[in-house]
PATORZA-267859 format. One record per residue (C-alpha): residue in three letters; z negated, x, y. Coordinates in steps of 0.05 Angstrom, whole numbers, plus 5000, padded with zeros to 4 digits. Layout:
KEKOL_ALA_Z_X_Y
...
//
This chain:
KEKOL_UNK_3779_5252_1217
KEKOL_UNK_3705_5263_1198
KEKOL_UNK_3647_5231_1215
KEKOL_UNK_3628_5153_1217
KEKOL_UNK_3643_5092_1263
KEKOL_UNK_3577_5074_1298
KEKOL_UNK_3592_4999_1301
KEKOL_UNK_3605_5004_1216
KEKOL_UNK_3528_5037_1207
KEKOL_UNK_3507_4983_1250
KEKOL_UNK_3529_4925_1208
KEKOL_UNK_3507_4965_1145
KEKOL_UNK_3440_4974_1172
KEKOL_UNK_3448_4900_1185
KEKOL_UNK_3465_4868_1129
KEKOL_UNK_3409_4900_1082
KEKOL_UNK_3350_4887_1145
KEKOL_UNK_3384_4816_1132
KEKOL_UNK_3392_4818_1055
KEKOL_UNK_3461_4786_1059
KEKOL_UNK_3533_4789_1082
KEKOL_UNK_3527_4715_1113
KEKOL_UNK_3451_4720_1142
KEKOL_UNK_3484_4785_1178
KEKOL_UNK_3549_4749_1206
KEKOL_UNK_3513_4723_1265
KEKOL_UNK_3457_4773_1278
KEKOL_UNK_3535_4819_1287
KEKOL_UNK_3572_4760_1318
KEKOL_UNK_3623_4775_1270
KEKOL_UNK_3667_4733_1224
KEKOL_UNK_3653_4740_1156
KEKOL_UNK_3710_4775_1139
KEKOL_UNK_3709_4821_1199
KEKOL_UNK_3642_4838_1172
KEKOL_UNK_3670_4854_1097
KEKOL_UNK_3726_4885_1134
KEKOL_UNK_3681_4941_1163
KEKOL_UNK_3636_4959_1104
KEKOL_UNK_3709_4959_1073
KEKOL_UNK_3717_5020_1113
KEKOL_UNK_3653_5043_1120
KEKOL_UNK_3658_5048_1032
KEKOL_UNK_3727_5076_1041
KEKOL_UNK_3705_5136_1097
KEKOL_UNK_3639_5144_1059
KEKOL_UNK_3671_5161_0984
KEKOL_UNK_3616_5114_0950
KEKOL_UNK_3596_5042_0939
KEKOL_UNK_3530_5021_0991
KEKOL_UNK_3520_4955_0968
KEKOL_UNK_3515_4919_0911
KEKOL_UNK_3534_4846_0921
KEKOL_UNK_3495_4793_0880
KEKOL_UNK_3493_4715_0892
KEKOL_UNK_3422_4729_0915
KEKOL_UNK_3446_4774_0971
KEKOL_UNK_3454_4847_0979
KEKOL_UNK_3423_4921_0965
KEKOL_UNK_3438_4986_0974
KEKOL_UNK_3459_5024_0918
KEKOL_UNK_3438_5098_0909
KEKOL_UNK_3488_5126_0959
KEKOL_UNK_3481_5068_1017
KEKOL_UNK_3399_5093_1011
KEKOL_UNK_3427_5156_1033
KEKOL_UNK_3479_5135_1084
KEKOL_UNK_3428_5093_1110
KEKOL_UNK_3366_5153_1116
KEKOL_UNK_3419_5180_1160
KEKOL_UNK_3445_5112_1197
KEKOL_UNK_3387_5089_1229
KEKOL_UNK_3362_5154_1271
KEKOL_UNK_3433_5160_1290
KEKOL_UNK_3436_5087_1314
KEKOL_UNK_3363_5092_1342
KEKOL_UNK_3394_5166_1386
KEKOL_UNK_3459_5125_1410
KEKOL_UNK_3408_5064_1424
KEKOL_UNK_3367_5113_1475
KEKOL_UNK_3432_5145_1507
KEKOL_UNK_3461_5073_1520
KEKOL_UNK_3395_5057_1563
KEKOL_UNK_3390_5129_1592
KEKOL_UNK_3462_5121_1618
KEKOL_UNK_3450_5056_1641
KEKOL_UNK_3391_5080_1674
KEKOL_UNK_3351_5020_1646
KEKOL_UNK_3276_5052_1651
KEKOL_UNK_3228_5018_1593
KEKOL_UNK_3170_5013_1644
KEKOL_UNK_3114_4962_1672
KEKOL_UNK_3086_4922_1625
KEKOL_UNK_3109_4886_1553
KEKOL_UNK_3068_4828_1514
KEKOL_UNK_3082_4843_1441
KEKOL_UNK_3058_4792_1377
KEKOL_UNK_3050_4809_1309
KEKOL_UNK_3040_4773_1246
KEKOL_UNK_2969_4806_1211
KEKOL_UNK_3014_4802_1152
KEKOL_UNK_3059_4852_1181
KEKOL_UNK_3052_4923_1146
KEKOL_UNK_2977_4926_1168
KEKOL_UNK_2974_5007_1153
KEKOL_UNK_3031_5022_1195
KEKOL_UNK_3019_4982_1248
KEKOL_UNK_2982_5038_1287
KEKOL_UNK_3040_5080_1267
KEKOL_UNK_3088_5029_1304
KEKOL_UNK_3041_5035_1369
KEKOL_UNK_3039_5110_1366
KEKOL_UNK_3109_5111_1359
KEKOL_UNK_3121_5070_1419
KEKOL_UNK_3074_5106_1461
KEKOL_UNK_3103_5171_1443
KEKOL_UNK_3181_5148_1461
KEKOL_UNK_3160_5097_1527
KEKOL_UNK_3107_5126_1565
KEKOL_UNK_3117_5091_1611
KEKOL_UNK_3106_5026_1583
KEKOL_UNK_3040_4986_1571
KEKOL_UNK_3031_4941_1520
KEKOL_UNK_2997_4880_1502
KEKOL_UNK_2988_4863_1436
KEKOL_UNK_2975_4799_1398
KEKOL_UNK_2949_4788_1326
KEKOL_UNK_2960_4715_1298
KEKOL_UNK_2986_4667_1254
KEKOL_UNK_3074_4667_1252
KEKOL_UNK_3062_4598_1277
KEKOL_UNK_3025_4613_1331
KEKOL_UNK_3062_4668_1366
KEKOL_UNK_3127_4634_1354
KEKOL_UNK_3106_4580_1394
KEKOL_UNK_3073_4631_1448
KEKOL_UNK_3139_4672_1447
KEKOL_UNK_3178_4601_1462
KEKOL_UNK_3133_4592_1519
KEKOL_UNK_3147_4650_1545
KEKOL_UNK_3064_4678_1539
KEKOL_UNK_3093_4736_1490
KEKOL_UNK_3163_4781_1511
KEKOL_UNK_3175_4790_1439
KEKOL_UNK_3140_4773_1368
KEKOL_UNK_3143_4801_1300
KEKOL_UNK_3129_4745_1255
KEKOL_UNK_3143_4726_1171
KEKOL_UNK_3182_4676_1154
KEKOL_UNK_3203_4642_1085
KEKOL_UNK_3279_4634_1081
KEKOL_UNK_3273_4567_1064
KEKOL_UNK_3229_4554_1128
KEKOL_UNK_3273_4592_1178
KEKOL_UNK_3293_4548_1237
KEKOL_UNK_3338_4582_1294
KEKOL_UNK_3308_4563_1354
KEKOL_UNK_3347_4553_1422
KEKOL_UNK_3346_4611_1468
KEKOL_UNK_3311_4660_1410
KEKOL_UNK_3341_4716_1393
KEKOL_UNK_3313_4733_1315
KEKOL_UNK_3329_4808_1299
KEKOL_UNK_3312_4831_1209
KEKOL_UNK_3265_4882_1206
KEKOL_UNK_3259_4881_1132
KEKOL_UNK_3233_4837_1073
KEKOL_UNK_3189_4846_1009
KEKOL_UNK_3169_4805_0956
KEKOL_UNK_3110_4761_0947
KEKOL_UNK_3056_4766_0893
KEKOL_UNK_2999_4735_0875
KEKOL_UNK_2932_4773_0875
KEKOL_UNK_2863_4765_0857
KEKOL_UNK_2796_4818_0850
KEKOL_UNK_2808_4878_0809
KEKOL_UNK_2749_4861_0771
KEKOL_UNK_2759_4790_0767
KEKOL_UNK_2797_4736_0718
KEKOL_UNK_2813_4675_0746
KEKOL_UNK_2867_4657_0691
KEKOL_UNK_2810_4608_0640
KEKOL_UNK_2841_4556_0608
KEKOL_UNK_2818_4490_0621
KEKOL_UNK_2794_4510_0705
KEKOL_UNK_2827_4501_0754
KEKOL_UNK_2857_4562_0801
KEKOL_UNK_2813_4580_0852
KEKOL_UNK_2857_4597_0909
KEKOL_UNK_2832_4632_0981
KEKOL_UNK_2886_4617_1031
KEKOL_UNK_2891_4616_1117
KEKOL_UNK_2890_4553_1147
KEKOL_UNK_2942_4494_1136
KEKOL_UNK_2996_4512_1181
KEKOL_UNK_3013_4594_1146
KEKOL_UNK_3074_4578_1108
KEKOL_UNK_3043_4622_1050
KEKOL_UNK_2987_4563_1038
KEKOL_UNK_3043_4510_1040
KEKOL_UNK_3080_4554_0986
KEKOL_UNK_3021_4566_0943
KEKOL_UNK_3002_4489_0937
KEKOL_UNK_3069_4464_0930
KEKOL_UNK_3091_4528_0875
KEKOL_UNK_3030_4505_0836
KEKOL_UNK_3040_4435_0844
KEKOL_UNK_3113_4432_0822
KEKOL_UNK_3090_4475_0761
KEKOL_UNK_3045_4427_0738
KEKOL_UNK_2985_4480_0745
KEKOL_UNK_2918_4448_0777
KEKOL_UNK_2880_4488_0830
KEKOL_UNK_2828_4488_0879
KEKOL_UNK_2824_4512_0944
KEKOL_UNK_2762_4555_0937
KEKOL_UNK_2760_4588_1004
KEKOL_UNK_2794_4581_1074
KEKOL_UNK_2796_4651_1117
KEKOL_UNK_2824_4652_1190
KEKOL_UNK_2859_4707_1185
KEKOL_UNK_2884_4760_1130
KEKOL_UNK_2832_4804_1140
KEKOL_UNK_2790_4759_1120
KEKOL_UNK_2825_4735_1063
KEKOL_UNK_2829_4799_1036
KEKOL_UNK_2754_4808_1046
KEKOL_UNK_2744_4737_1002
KEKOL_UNK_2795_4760_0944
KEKOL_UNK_2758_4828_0940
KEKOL_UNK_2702_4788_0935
KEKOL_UNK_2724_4751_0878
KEKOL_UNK_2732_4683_0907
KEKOL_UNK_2799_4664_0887
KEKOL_UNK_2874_4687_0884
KEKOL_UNK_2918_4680_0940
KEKOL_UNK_3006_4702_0948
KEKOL_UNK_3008_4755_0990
KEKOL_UNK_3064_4807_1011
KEKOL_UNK_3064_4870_0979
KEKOL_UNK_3056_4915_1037
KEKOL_UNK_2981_4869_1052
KEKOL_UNK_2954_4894_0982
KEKOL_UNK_2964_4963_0979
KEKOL_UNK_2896_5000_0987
KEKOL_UNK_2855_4930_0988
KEKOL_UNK_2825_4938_0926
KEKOL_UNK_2870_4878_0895
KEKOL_UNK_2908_4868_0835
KEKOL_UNK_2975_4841_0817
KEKOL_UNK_2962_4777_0774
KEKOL_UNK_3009_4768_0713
KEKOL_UNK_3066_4732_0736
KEKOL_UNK_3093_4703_0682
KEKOL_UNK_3029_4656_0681
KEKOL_UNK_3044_4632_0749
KEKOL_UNK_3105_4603_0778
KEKOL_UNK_3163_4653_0818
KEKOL_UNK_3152_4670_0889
KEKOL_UNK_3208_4681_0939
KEKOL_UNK_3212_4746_0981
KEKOL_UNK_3185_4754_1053
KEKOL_UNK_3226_4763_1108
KEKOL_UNK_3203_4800_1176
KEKOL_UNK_3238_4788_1244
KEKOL_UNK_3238_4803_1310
KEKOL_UNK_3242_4746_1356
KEKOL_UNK_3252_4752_1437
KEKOL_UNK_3292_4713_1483
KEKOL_UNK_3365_4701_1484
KEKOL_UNK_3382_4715_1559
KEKOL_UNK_3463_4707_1573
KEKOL_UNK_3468_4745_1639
KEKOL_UNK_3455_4822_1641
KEKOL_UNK_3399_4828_1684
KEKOL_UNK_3353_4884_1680
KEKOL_UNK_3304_4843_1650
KEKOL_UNK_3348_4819_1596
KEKOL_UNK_3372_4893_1591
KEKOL_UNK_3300_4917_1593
KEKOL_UNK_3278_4871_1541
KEKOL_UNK_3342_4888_1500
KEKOL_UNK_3322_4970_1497
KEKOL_UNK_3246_4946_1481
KEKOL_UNK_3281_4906_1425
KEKOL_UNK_3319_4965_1402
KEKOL_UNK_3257_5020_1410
KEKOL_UNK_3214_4973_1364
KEKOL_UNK_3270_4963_1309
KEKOL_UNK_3286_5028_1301
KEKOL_UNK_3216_5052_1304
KEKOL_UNK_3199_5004_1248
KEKOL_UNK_3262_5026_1209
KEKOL_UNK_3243_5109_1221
//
């Protein structure tokens, strides 16, 4: 028979918005070799390798890009039946938080989006610091939160549900017209506050490498960062998506240590009965992933 298994897409879709096999086993509640049991089949049915398969994770190859162009409208369609039939109506009012690291050009995009598929529904948002809407989303002031997170910082909270959205790598930036690599001075690095995980990694990448630095600015939030490194005032790691258009360059990295990648989630609670709340926040869940992922 042609055509694909629904519940296979899913888990491919998964497994790259995770970047591996084993982050995607319990996003699926799947074993692990349940999950490698359906892209099995989804390989088989398809004709083609998806995924390459590396000890740093997964990616799709040439033909999973493809599959996958096609997988997540599909899954977004059956998404929007399931709550039609279910009559579960995304209406009232939603508090949404999001990262000002998170894709800052399509962020209007994602509202429009929403507006256009749930007229009905009207949202507050929240700009902020990961830490800081993490926290508000535990305490229940935000109904869901798009936030960064470092792999290496990524602590499951109780009762948190934590849905991929996507992840891209980390670079570090300075001025286009500036050269903060002199021998003999110090970096000059513009960062946010203490608590972003991206000044933690910063310091402690530069520390481990032996490479002295100074913390040369301090900006509350990435707006104004980017305003300070446009200004010339020091070099900062940013994701990729928060330099495009800023009038930033991409600082040799061979001269500076490696950065890890940057992973975006979805966080809202875990609710174990099927309430229409917990079904209401489920569909919101769903409208925002796959708008994201259109």
């Amino acid at each position: 028979m042609s055509g694909f298994d629904l519940e296979q897409l899913r888990t491919l879709v998964t497994a790259v918005d995770a970047g591996s096999l084993s982050a995607a086993v319990p996003l699926r509640c799947l074993s692990q070799s349940a999950l490698s049991e359906q892209l099995r089949k989804l390989e088989e049915r398809a004709g083609h390798t998806l995924l390459i398969r590396s000890k740093s994770g997964v990616k799709p190859t040439a033909a999973g890009e493809r599959l996958l162009a096609h997988a997540r409208p599909l899954l977004a369609m059956a998404d929007a039946a399931w709550r039609d039939l279910h009559q579960i109506p995304l209406e009232g009012e939603a508090c949404l938080g999001v990262t000002d690291y998170f894709r800052p050009a399509d962020l209007a995009r994602l509202l429009a989006r929403l507006h256009q598929q749930l007229p009905g529904l009207r949202l507050r948002t929240r700009i902020g610091r990961s830490d800081e809407l993490e926290l508000a989303q535990r305490q229940g002031e935000l109904d869901l939160a798009i936030v960064m997170s470092l792999e290496s910082e990524r602590k499951t909270a109780p009762r948190v549900k934590i849905r991929p959205l996507h992840q891209e790598p980390l670079i570090w930036v300075s001025a286009l017209d500036s050269n903060p690599l002199q021998r003999g001075r110090p970096l000059p690095l513009a960062l946010l506050p203490e608590g972003c995980s991206l000044h933690r990694l910063a310091c402690s990448r530069l520390e481990a490498a032996g490479i002295p630095y100074v913390i040369s600015h301090i900006a509350s939030g990435v707006a104004g960062l980017q305003a300070a490194l446009t200004a010339g005032l020091g070099i900062a790691c940013l994701n990729a998506s928060a330099v495009a258009g800023q009038g930033l360059r991409r600082l040799d990295q061979d001269a500076l240590p490696a950065l890890p990648s940057a992973r975006f989630l979805l966080l809202h609670a875990r609710y174990e009965d099927q309430s229409m709340q917990s079904r209401r926040l489920q569909g919101l869940s769903e409208a925002i992933a796959s708008s994201l992922s259109g």
